[in-house]
C-alpha positions in Angstrom: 0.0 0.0 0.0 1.2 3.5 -1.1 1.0 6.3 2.0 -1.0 9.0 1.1 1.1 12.8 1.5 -1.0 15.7 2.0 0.1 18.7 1.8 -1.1 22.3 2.8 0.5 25.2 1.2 0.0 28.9 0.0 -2.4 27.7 -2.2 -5.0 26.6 0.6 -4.9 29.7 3.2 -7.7 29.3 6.3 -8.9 26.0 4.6 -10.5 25.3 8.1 -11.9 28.1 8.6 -14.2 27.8 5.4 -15.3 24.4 6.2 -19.1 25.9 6.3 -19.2 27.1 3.4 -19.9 25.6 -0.1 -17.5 26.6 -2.7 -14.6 25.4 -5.2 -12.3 25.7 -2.3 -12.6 23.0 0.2 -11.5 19.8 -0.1 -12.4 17.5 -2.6 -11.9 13.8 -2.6 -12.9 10.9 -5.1 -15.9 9.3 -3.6 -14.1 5.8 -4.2 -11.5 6.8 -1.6 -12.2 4.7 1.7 -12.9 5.6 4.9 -9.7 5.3 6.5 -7.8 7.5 4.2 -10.6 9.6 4.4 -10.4 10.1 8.1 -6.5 10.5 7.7 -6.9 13.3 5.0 -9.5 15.4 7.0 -6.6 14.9 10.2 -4.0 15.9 8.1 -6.1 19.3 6.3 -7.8 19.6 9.8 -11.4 20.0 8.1 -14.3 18.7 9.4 -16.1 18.0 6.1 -14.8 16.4 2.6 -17.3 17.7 -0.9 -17.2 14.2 -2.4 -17.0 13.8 -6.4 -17.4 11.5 -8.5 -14.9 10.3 -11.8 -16.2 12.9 -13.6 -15.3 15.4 -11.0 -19.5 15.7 -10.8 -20.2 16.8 -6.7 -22.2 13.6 -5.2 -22.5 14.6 -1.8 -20.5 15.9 1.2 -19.5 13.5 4.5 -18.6 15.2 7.8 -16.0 13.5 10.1 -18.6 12.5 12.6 -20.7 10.5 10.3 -17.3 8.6 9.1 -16.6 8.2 12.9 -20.2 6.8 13.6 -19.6 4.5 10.1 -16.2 3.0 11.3 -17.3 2.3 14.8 -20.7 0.1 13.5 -20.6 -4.0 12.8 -21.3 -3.3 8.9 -17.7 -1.5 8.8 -14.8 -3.4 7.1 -11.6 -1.5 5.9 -12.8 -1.6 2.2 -15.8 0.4 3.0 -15.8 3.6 0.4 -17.0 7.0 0.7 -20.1 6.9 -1.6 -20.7 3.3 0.3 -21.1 5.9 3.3 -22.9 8.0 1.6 -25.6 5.6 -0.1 -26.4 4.4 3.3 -27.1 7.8 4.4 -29.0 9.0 1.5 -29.8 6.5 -1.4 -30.6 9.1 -3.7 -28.9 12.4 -4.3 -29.5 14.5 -6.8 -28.5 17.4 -8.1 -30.8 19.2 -6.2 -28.8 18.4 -3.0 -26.2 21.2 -4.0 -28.3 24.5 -4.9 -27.0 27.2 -3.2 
């Protein structure tokens, strides 16, 4: 297994301090990453929310650090368990409508 780097530079000032708002700023992550590195990523950026996108780079949803906390602690969790995996369980349908601003 490859470690995943992160790092935070110039180019991502106050990252945390946006993590309520919605824009082409915060983190994005590939909703096929799993929970683990998920949960590492949002330590390392210190955010407590991760946009998640799909291959197209299409916004499927959003996944706060509690909810993966509450996921990984439950008897369903194994350490393939992905991000949209999380968020299907949540909400089993999310449409575009989900991201109006």
């Amino acid at each position: 297994m490859t470690p995943v780097q992160t790092h935070r530079g110039p180019a991502a000032p106050g990252l945390a301090t946006r993590a309520g708002h919605l824009d082409t700023t915060e983190l994005r992550v590939r909703d096929d990453m799993t929970v683990e590195v998920a949960l590492s990523v949002m330590a390392g950026a210190g955010v407590e929310h991760l946009l998640l996108c799909d291959g197209d780079d299409e916004r499927t949803g959003s996944v706060t650090r509690d909810e993966l906390v509450v996921h990984r602690d439950s008897s369903a969790y194994t350490d393939r368990v992905r991000l949209r995996d999380v968020l299907g369980a949540r909400c089993p349908v999310a449409g575009p409508s989900s991201f109006s601003r």
